[in-house]
Backbone as numpy.savetxt, mean C-alpha at the origin, in Angstrom:
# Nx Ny Nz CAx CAy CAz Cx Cy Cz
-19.15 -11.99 -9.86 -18.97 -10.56 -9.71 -17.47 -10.27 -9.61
-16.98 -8.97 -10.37 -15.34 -8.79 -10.21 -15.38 -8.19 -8.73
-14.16 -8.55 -8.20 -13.80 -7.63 -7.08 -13.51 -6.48 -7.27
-13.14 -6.38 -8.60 -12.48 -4.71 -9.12 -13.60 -3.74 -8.36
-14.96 -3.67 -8.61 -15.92 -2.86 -8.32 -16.00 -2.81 -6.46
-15.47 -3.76 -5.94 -15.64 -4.03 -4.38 -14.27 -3.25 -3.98
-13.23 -3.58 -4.86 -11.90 -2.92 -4.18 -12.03 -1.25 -4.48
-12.60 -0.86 -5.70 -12.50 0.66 -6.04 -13.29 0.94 -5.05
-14.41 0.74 -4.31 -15.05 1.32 -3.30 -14.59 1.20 -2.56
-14.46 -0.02 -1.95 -13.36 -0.34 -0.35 -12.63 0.78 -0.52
-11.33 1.03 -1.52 -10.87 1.79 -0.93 -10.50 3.27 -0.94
-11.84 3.69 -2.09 -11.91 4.95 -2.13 -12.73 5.31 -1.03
-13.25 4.58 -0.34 -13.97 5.25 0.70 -12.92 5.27 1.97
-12.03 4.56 2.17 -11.22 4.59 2.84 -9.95 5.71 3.07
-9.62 5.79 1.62 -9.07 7.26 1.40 -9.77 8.09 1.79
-10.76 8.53 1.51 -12.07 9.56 1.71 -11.70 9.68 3.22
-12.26 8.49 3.98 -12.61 8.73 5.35 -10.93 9.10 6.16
-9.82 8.98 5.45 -8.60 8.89 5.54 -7.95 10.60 5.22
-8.08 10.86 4.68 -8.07 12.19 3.70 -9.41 13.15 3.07
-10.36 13.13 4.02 -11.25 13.69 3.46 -11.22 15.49 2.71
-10.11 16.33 2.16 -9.69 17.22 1.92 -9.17 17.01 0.53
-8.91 15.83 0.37 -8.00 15.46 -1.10 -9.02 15.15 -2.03
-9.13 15.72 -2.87 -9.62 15.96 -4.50 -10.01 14.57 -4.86
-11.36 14.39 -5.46 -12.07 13.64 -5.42 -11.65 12.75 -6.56
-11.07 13.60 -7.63 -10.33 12.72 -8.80 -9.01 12.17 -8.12
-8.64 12.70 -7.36 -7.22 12.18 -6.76 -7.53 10.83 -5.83
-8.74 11.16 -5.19 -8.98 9.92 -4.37 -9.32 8.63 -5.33
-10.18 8.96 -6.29 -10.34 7.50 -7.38 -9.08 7.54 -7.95
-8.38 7.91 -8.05 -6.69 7.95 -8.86 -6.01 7.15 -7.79
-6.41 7.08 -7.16 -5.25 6.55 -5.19 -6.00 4.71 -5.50
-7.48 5.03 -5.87 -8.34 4.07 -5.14 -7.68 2.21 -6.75
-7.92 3.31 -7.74 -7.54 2.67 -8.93 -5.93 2.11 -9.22
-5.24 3.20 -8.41 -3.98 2.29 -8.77 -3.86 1.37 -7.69
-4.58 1.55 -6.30 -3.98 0.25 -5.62 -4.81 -1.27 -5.93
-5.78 -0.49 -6.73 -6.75 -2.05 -7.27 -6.12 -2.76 -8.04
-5.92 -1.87 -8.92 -5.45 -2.22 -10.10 -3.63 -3.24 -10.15
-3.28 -2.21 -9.62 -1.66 -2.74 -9.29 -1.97 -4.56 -8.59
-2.87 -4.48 -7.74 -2.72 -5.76 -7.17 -2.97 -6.47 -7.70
-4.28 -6.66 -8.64 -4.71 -7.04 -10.08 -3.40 -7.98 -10.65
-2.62 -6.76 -10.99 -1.54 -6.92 -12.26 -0.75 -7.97 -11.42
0.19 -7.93 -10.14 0.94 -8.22 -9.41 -0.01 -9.38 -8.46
-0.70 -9.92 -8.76 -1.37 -10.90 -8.14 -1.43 -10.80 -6.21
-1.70 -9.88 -5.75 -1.48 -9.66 -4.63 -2.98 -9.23 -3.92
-3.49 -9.47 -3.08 -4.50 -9.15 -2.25 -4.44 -7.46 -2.17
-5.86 -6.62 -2.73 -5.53 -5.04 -2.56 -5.64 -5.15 -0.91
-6.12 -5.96 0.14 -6.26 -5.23 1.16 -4.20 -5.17 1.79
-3.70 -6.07 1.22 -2.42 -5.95 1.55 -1.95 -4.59 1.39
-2.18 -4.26 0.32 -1.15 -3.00 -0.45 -1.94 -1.85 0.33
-3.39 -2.04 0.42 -3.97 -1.16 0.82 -3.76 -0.54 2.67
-3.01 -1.88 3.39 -2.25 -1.96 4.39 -0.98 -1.16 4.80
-0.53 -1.15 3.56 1.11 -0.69 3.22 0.81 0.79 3.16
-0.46 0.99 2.19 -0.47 2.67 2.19 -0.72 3.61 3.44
-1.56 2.58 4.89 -1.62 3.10 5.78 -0.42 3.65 6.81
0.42 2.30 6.01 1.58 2.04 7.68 2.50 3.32 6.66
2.67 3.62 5.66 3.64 4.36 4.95 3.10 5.55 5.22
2.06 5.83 4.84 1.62 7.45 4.92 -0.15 7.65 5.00
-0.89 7.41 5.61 -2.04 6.83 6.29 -2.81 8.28 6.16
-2.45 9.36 6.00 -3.07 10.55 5.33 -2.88 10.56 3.58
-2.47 10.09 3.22 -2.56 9.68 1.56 -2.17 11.11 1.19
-1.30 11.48 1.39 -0.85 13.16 0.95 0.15 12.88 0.00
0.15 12.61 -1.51 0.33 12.38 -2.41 1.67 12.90 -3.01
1.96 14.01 -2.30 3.12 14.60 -3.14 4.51 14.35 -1.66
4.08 13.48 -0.50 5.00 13.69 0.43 6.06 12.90 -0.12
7.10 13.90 0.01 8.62 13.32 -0.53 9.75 13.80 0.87
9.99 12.88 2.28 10.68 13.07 2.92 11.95 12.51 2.95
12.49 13.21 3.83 14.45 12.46 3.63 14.52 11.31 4.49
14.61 10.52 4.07 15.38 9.09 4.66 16.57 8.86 5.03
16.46 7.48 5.81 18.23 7.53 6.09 19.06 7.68 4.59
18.67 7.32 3.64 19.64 7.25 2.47 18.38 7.76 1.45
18.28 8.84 0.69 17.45 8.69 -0.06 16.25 10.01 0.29
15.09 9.44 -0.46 14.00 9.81 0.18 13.12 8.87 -0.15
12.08 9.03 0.78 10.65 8.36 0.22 9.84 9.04 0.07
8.66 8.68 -1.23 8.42 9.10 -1.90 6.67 9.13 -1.85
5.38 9.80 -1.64 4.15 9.52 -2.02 3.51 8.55 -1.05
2.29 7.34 -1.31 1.90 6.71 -0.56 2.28 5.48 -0.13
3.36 4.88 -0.95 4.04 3.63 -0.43 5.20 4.15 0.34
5.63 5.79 0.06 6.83 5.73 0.54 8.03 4.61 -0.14
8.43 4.62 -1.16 9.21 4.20 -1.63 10.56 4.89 -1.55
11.73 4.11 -1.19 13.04 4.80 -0.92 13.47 5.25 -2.29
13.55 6.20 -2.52 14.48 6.47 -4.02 15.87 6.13 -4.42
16.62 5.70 -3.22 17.97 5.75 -3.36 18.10 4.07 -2.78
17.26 3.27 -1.84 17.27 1.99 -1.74 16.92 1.30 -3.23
15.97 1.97 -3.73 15.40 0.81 -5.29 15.53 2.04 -6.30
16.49 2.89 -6.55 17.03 3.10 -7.38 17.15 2.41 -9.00
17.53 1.07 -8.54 17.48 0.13 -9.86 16.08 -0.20 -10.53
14.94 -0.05 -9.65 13.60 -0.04 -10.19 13.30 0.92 -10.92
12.57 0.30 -12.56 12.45 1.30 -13.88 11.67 2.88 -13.75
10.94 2.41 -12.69 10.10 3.76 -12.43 10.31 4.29 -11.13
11.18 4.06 -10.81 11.32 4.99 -9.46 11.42 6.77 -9.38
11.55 6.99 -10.88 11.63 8.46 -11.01 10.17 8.94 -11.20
8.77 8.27 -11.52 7.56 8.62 -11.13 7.01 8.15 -9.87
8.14 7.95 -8.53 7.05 7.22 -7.27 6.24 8.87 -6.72
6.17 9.86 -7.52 5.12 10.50 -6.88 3.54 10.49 -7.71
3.34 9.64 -7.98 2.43 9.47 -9.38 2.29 7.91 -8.75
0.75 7.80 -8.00 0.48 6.78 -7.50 -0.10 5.69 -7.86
-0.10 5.31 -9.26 -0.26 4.25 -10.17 1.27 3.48 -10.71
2.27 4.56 -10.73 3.62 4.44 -10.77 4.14 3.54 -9.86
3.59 4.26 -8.27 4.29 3.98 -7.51 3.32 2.52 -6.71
2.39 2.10 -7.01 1.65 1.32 -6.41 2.27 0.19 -6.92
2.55 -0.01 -8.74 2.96 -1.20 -9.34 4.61 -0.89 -8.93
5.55 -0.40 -8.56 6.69 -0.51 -8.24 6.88 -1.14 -6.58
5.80 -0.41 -6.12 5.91 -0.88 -4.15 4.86 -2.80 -4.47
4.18 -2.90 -5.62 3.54 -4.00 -5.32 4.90 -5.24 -6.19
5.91 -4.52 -6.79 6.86 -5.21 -7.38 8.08 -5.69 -6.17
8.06 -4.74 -5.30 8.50 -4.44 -3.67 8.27 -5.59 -2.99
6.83 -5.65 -3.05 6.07 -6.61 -1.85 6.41 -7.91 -2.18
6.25 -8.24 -3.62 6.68 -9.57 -4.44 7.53 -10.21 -3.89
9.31 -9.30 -4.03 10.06 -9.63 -3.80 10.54 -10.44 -2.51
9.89 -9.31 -1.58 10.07 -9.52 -0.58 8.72 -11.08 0.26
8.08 -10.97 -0.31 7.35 -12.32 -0.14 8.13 -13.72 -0.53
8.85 -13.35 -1.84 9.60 -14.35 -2.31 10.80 -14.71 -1.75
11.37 -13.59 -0.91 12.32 -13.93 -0.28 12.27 -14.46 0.90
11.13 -13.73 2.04 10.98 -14.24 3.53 9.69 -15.06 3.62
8.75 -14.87 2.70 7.62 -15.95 2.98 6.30 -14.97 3.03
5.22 -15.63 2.82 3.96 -14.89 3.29 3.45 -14.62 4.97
4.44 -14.18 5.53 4.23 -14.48 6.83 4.98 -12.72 7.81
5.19 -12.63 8.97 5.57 -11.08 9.54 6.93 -10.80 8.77
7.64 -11.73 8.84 8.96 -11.14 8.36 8.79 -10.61 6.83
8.22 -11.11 5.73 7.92 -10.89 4.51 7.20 -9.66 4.65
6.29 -8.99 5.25 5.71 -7.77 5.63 6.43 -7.01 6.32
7.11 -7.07 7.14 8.46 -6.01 7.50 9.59 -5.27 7.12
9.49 -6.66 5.82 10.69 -5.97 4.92 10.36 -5.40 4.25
9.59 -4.50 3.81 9.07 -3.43 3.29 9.69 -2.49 3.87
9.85 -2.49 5.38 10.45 -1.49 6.13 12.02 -1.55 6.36
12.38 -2.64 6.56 13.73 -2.88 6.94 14.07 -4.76 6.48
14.35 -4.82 5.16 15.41 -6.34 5.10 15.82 -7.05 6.19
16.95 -5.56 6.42 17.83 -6.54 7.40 17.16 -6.91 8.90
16.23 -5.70 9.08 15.56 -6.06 10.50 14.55 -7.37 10.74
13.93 -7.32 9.01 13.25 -8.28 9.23 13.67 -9.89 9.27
14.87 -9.84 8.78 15.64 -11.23 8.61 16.44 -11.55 10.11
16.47 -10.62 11.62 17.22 -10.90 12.34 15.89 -11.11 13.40
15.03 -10.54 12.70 13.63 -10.62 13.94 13.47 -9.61 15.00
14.13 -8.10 14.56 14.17 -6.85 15.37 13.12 -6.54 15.80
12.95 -5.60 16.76 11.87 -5.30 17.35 11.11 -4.63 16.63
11.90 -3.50 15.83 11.09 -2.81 15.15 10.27 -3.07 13.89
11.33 -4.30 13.65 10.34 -4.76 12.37 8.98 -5.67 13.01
8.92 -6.32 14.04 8.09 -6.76 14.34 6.45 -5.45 14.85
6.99 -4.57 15.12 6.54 -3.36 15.42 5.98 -2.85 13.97
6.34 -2.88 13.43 5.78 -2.40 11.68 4.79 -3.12 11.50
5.43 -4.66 11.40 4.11 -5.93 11.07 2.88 -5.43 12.29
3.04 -5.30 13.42 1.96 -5.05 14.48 0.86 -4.25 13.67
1.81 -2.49 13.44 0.88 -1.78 12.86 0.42 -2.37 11.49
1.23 -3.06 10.84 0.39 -3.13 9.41 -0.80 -3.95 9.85
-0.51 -5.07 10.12 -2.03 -5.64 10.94 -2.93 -5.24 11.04
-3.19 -4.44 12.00 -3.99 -3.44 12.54 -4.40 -2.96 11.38
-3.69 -2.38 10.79 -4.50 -1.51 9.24 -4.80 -2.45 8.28
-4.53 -3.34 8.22 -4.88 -4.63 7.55 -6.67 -4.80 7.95
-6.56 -5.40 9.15 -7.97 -5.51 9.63 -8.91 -4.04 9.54
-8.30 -3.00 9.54 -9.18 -2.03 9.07 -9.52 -2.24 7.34
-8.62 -1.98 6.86 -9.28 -2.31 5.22 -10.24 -3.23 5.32
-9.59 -4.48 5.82 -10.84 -5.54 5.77 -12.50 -5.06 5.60
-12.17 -4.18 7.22 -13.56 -3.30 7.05 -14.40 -2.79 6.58
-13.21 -2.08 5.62 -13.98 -1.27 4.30 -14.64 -2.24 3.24
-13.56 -3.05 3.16 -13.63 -4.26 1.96 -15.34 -4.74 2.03
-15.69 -5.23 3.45 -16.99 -5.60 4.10 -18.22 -4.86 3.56
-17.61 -3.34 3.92 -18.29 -2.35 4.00 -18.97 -2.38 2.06
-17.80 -2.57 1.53 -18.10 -2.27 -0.06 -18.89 -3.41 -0.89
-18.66 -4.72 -0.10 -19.31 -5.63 -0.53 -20.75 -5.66 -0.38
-21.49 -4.92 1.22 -22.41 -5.02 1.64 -23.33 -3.96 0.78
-22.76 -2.86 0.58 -23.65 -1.82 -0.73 -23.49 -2.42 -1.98
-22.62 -3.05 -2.77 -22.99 -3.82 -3.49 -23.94 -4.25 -3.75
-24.06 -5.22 -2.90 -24.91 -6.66 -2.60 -26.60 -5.66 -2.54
-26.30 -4.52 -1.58 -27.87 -4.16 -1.76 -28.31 -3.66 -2.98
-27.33 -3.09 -3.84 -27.34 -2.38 -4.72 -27.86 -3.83 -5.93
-27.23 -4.65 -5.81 -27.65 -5.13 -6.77 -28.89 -6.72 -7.52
């Protein structure tokens, strides 16, 4: 069985229960690019699906706030002015855009600190996560936490499946 069909539910229902106000094509549009992106980028969706919580956990699609340098952008919150040099950073409000650019993000940053808290922090802060700051350890806490919630869903999507089929 593909997981594709387990992750589009996991986490369109998760959006749903997350954003229940947001447009139902928008929620399979949210649910598809973070499947999909992880797909492409070989990455676990409940990871990314982690990232969308700790970034913007109401999935409000068009949020573009000011950062220390920059802004961030949609549901990864991508800095515009930190990854600038990334090809699509001028669609991170377009969340198929921005899912394969933040899952190009996560890569990096796995490749640099490891599969482990610090490699998940730097999403938030490099430098914090390379000195072992509080706050980056504080990020990893919450991503966790929303980590083990996806899980949930993930559970959740497997188990209608399974009856379903």
């Amino acid at each position: 069985m593909s997981t594709i069909p387990i992750c589009l539910l996991a986490i369109a229902m998760l959006v749903h229960h997350r954003a229940p106000d947001l447009q139902n094509a928008m929620n399979h549009q949210i649910a598809q690019s973070i499947c999909y992106a992880a797909k492409a980028y070989a990455l676990n969706p409940r990871i990314l699906a982690a990232y969308t919580l700790n970034e913007n956990g109401n999935y409000n699609v068009g949020l573009l706030k000011p950062a220390a340098v920059g802004y961030d952008a949609g549901i990864f919150q991508v800095n515009t002015a930190i990854h600038s040099n990334m090809p699509m950073i001028k669609y991170a409000l377009y969340p198929a855009a921005e899912a394969a650019l933040a899952s190009q993000i996560i890569k990096q940053d796995f490749a640099e600190f490891g599969y482990n808290w610090r490699g998940v922090a730097a999403y938030w802060s490099p430098e914090d996560a390379k000195d072992g700051g509080r706050q980056a350890i504080q990020y990893f806490d919450r991503w966790h936490s929303h980590f083990l919630l996806v899980s949930a869903y993930f559970n959740k999507a497997r188990h209608i499946i399974n009856l379903r089929g």
